[in-house]
C-alpha positions as CSV (number, residue, x, y, z in Angstrom):
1,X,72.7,81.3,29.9
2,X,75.5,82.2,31.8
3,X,77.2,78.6,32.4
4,X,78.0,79.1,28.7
5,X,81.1,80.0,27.6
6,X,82.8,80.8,24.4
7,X,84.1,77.3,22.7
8,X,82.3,75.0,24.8
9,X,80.7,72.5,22.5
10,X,76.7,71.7,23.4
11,X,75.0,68.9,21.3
12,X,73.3,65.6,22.3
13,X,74.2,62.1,23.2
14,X,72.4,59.0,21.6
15,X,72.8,55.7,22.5
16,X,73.2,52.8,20.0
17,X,74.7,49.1,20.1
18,X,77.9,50.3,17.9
19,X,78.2,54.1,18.3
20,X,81.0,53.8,16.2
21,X,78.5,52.6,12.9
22,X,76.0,55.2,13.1
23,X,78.3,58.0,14.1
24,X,79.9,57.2,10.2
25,X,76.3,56.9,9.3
26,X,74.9,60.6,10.3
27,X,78.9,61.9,9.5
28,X,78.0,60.6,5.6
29,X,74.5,62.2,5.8
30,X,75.5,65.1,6.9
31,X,78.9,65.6,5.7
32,X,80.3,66.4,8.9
33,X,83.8,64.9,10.1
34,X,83.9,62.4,12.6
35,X,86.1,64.4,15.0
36,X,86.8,61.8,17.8
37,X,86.1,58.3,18.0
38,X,87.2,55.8,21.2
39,X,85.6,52.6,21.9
40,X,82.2,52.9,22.9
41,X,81.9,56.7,22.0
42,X,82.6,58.7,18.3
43,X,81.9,62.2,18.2
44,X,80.2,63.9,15.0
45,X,80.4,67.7,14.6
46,X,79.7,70.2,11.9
47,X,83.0,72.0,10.1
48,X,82.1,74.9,11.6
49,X,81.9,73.7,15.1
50,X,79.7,74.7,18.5
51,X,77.1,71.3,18.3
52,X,78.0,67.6,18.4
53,X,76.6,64.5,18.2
54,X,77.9,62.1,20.6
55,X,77.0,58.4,19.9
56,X,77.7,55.8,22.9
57,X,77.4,52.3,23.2
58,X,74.2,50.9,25.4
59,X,74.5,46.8,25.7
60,X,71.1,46.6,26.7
61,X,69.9,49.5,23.7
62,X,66.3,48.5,22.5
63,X,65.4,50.4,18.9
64,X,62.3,52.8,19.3
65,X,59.0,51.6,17.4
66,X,58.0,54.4,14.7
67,X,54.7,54.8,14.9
68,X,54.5,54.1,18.1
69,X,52.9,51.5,19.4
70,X,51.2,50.4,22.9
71,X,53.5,48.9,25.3
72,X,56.5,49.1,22.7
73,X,59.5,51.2,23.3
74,X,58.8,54.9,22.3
75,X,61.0,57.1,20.8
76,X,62.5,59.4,23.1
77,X,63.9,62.1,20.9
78,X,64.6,62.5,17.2
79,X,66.2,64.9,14.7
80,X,64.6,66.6,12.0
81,X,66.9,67.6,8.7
82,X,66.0,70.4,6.4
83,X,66.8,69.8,2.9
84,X,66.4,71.4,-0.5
85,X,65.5,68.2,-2.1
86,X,63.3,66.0,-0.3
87,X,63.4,63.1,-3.2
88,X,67.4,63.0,-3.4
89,X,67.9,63.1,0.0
90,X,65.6,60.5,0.8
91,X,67.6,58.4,-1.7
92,X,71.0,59.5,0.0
93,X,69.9,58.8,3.2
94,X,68.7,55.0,2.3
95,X,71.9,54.5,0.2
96,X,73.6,55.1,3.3
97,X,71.8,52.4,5.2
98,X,68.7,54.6,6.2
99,X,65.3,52.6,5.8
100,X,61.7,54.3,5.3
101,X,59.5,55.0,8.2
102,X,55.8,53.1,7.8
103,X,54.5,56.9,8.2
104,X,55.2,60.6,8.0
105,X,53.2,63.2,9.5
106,X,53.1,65.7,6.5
107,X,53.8,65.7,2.9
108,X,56.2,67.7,3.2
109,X,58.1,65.4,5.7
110,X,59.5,62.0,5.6
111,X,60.2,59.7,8.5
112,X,63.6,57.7,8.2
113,X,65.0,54.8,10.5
114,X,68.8,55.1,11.2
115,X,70.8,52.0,10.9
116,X,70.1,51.7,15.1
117,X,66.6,52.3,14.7
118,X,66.1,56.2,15.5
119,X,64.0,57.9,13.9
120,X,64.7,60.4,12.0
121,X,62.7,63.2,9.1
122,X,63.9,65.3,6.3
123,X,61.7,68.3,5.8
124,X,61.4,70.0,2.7
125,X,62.6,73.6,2.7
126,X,59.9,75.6,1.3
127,X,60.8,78.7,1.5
């Protein structure tokens, strides 16, 4: 694309009612600093740099329903995580405040609820 340019950061923003929570939440999960934090924003990025997460506060923020359900609110995006180890980190990830989805699509796949309510899955590297 050419509106990109070398050092500009590209990533995602996800709203939550206390950005400032799960932004320590998905910094711990992914061992990633929390590089910028000011109140109703934190900004999670890997060491390495070029993608954030930007996590903003929404007053009126209404947690997803996973599965979803008929007339419920959807989720609108998720993340998916590979990881070498799909039992530990499943452990790590609910030690950290994560809760267990009520399904996952594969076996190879599990479905996780942040701390705001976002789904999210770890998937098994197989290779």
């Amino acid at each position: 694309m050419r509106s990109r340019t070398a050092g500009m950061w590209w990533g995602t923003a996800i709203e939550a009612p206390d950005p400032a929570a799960l932004a320590r939440f998905y910094a711990e999960l992914l061992g990633w600093p929390l590089v910028h934090e000011e109140p109703g924003t934190a900004i999670v990025a890997p060491p390495q740099g070029a993608v954030y997460l930007v996590f903003q506060r929404a007053g009126d923020y209404r947690a997803p329903v996973w599965p979803p359900v008929d007339g419920a609110q959807r989720p609108m995006m998720h993340f998916d995580f590979q990881v070498g180890d799909l039992d530990t980190a499943v452990a790590d990830a609910l030690a950290l405040g994560a809760t267990l989805g009520a399904a996952s699509p594969r076996e190879n796949v599990r479905v996780l609820i942040d701390p705001a309510g976002h789904p999210f899955c770890l998937c098994l590297d197989e290779d």
